[in-house]
C-alpha positions as CSV (number, residue, x, y, z in Angstrom):
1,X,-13.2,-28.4,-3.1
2,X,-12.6,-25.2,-4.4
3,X,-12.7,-23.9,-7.5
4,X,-12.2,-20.5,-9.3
5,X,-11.5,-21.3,-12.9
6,X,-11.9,-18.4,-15.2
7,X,-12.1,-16.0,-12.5
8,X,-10.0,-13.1,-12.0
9,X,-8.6,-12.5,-8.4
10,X,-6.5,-8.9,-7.6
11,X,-4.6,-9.2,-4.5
12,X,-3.1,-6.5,-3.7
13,X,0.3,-6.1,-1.9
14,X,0.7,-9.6,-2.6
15,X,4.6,-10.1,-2.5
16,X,5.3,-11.2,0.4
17,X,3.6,-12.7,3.6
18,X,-0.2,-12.7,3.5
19,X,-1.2,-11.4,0.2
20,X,1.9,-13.5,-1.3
21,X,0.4,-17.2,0.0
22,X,-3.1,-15.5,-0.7
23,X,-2.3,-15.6,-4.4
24,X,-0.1,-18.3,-4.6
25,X,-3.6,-20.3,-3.2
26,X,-6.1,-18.8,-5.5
27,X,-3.7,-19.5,-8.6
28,X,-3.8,-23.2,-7.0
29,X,-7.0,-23.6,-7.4
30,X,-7.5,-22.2,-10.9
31,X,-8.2,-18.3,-10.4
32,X,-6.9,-16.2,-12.9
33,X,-4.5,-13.8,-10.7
34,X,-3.5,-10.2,-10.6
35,X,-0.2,-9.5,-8.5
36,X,0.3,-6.4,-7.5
37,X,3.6,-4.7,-5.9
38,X,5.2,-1.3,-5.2
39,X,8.6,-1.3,-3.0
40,X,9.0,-5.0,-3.0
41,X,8.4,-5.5,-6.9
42,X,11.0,-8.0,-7.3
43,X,9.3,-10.1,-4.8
44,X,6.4,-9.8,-6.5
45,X,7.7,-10.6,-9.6
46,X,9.0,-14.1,-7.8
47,X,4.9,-14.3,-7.6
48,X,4.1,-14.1,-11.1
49,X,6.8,-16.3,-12.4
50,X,6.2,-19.2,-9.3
51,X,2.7,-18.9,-10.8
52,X,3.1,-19.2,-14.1
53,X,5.5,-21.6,-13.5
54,X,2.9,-24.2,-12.9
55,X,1.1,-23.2,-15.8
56,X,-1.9,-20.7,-14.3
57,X,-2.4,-17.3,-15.7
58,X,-1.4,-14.1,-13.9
59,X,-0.3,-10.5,-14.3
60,X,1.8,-8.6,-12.6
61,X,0.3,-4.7,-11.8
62,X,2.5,-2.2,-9.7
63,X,1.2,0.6,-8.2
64,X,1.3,2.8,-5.4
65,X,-2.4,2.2,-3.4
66,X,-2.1,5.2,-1.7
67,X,-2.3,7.0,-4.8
68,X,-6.0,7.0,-6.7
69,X,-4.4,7.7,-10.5
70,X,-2.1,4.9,-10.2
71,X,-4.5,2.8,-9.0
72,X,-6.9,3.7,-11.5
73,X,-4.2,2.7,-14.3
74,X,-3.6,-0.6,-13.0
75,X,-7.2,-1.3,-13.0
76,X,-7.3,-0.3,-16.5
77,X,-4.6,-2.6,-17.2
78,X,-6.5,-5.5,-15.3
79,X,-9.4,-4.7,-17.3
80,X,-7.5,-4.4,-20.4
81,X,-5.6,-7.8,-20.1
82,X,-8.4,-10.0,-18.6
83,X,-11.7,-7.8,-19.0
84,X,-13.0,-8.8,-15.6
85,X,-12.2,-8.4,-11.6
86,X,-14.3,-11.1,-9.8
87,X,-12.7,-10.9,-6.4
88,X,-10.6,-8.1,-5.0
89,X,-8.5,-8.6,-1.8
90,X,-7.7,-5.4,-0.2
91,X,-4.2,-6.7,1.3
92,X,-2.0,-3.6,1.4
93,X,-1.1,-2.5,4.8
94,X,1.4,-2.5,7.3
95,X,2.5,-0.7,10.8
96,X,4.7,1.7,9.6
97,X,5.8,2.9,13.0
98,X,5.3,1.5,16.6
99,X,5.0,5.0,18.6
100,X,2.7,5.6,21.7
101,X,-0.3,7.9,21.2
102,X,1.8,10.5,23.6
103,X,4.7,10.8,21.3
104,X,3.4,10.3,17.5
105,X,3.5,12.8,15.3
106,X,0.9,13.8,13.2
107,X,2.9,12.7,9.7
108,X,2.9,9.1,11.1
109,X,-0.7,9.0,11.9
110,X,-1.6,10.0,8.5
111,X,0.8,7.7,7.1
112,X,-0.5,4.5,9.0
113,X,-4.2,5.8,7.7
114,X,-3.7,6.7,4.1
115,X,-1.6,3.2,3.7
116,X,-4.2,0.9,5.7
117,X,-7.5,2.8,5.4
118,X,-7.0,5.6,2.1
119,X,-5.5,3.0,0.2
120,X,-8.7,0.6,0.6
121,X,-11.1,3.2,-0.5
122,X,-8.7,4.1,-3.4
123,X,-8.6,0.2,-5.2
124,X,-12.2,-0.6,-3.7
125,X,-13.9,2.8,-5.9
126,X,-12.1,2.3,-8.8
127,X,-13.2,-1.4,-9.0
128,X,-16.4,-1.1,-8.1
129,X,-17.8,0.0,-11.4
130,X,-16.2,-3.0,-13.0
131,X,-17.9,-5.2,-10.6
132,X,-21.7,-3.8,-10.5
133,X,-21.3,-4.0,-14.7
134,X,-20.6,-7.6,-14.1
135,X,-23.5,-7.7,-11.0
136,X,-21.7,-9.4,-9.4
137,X,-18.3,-9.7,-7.3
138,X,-16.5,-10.6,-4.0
139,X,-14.2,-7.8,-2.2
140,X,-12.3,-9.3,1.0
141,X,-10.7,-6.7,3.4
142,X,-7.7,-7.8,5.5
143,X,-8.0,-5.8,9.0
144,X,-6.3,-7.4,12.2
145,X,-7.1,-8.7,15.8
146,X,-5.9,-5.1,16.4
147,X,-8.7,-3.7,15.2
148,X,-10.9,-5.5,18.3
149,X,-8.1,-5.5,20.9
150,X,-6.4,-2.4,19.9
151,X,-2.8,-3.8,19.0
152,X,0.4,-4.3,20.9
153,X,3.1,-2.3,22.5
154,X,3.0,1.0,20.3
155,X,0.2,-0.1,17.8
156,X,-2.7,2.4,18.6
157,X,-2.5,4.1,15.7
158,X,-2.5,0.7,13.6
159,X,-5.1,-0.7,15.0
160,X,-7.4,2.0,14.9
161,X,-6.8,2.0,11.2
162,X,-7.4,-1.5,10.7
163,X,-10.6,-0.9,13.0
164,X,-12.1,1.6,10.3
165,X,-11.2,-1.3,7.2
166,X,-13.9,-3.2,9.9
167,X,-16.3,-0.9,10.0
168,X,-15.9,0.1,5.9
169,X,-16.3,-3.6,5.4
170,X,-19.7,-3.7,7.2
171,X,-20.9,-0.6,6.0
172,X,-19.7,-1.3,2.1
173,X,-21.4,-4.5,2.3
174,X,-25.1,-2.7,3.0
175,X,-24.4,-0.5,0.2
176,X,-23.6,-3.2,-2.6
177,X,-25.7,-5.6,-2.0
178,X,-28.2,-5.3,-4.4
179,X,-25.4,-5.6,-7.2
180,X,-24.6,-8.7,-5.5
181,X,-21.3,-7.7,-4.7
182,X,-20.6,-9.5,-0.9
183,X,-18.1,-7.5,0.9
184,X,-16.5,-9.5,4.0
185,X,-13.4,-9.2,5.9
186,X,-10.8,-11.5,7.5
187,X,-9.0,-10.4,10.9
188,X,-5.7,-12.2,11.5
189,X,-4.2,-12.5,14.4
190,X,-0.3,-13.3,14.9
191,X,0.7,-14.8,12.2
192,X,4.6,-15.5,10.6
193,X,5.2,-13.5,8.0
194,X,7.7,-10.4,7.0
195,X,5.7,-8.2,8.9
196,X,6.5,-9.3,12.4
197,X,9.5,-9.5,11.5
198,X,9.9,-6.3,10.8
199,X,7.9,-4.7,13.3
200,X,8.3,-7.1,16.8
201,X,11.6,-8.0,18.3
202,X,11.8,-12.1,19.4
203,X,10.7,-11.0,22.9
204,X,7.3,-9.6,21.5
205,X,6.6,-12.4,19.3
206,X,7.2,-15.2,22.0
207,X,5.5,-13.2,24.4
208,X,2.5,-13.0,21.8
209,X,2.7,-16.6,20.8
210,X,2.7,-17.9,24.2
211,X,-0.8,-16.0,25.0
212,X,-2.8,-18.0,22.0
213,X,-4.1,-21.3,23.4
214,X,-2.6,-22.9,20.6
215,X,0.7,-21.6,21.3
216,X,1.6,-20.7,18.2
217,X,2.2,-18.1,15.3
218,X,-0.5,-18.3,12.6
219,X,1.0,-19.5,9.1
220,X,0.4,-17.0,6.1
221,X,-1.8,-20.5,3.9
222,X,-4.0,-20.4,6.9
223,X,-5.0,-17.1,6.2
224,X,-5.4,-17.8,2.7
225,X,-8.0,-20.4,3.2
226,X,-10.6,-18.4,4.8
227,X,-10.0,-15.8,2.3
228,X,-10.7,-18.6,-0.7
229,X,-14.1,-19.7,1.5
230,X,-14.9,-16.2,1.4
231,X,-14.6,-16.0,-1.9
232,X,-16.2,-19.5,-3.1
233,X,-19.8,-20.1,-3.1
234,X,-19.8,-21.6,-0.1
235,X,-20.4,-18.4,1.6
236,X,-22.8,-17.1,-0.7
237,X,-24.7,-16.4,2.5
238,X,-22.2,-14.4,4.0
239,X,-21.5,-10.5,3.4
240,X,-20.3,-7.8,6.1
241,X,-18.5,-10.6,8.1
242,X,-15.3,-10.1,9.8
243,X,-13.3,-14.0,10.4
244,X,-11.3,-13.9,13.0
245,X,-8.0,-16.4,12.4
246,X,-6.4,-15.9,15.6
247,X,-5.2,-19.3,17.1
248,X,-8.2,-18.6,19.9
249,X,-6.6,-15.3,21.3
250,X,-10.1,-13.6,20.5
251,X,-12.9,-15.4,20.9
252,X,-16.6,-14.3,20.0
């Protein structure tokens, strides 16, 4: 069973969908977390309270990701209220837009890379230091199936952003190593959260849902539980990985 009692677990853009049933899973099992919202702080809030609720410690940061001074303060207010960051999950991300490469415009593109890629590199630099004082720490990247089948209908740009988080999770885990920092990634594929909603009309998602051979959307918990394996030491054997939790759609 897992357990991460007195550990301290950032999830960022953790109010709804993934990152919300992400730290709704590590508080189950004892983690100390930090919930973090932006635009949807109320929802995030609802986090924190369901939380604490059941009598697990949390705190609630927000913060733009995008932007490297407000990340840096809530990292100072992480380290001020618990003194520690033992696993980060860089959650933030979404679409955006869905536009074909012919007709984007160049303010999307850089949009859809500073919110999915910039905003990685922003948390993952400021926490660093924290974590190679400590020696040691877990950081868990959430890309997408995009990033390997390069997305649906209008996605491009998406999934090559999620396809650099890939390679920055491979290429992050070389470099930390030796602080015994493990730096891994999880890849889902369609799964039922806010962001479909949002982004893919019914059509699209049955369309999607019939194509995985077990005919169904992902739920947001079963995303959750590879990031918790990642995270245990159970995989202490494990760094630069990508999971793919796709239903089957992408097989290695």
């Amino acid at each position: 069973m897992f357990t991460f009692e007195n550990q301290v677990v950032w999830v960022t853009g953790s109010s709804t969908g993934i990152g919300r049933s992400i730290a709704l899973a590590f508080a189950g099992h004892g983690a100390k977390v930090v919930v973090h919202g932006n635009s949807n702080i109320e929802k995030a809030e609802q986090v924190l309270n369901t939380i604490r609720a059941k009598g697990n410690k949390a705190l609630l940061v927000k913060g733009d990701v995008t932007d490297r001074d407000q990340v840096e303060s809530m990292v100072s207010e992480i380290k001020a209220h618990f003194d520690r960051i033992d696993v980060l999950i860089n959650n933030a991300g979404t679409m955006v837009k869905r536009s074909e490469i012919a007709s984007i415009d160049m303010e999307s593109w850089k949009k859809i890379f500073d919110i999915n890629v910039n905003s990685v590199l922003n948390v993952t630099q400021s926490v660093l230091p924290i974590m190679k004082e400590q020696r040691k720490g877990r950081i868990i990247n959430i890309t997408s199936i995009a990033a390997r089948n390069g997305g649906g209908g209008g996605a491009v740009a998406y999934a090559s952003a999620k396809a650099a988080v890939s390679t920055f999770t491979r290429g992050l885990a070389k470099e930390v190593v030796d602080d015994n920092i493990y730096v891994n990634g999880i890849a889902p594929g369609i799964i039922r959260t806010p962001f479909h909603d949002k982004y893919s009309t019914k059509e699209m998602r049955e369309k999607m849902a019939s194509q995985v051979p077990m005919k169904r959307e992902g739920e947001p918990e079963e995303i959750a539980g590879a990031a918790m394996y990642l995270a245990s030491n159970y995989a202490n054997y494990i760094t630069g990985e990508i999971i793919e939790v796709n239903g089957g759609l992408l097989m290695d």
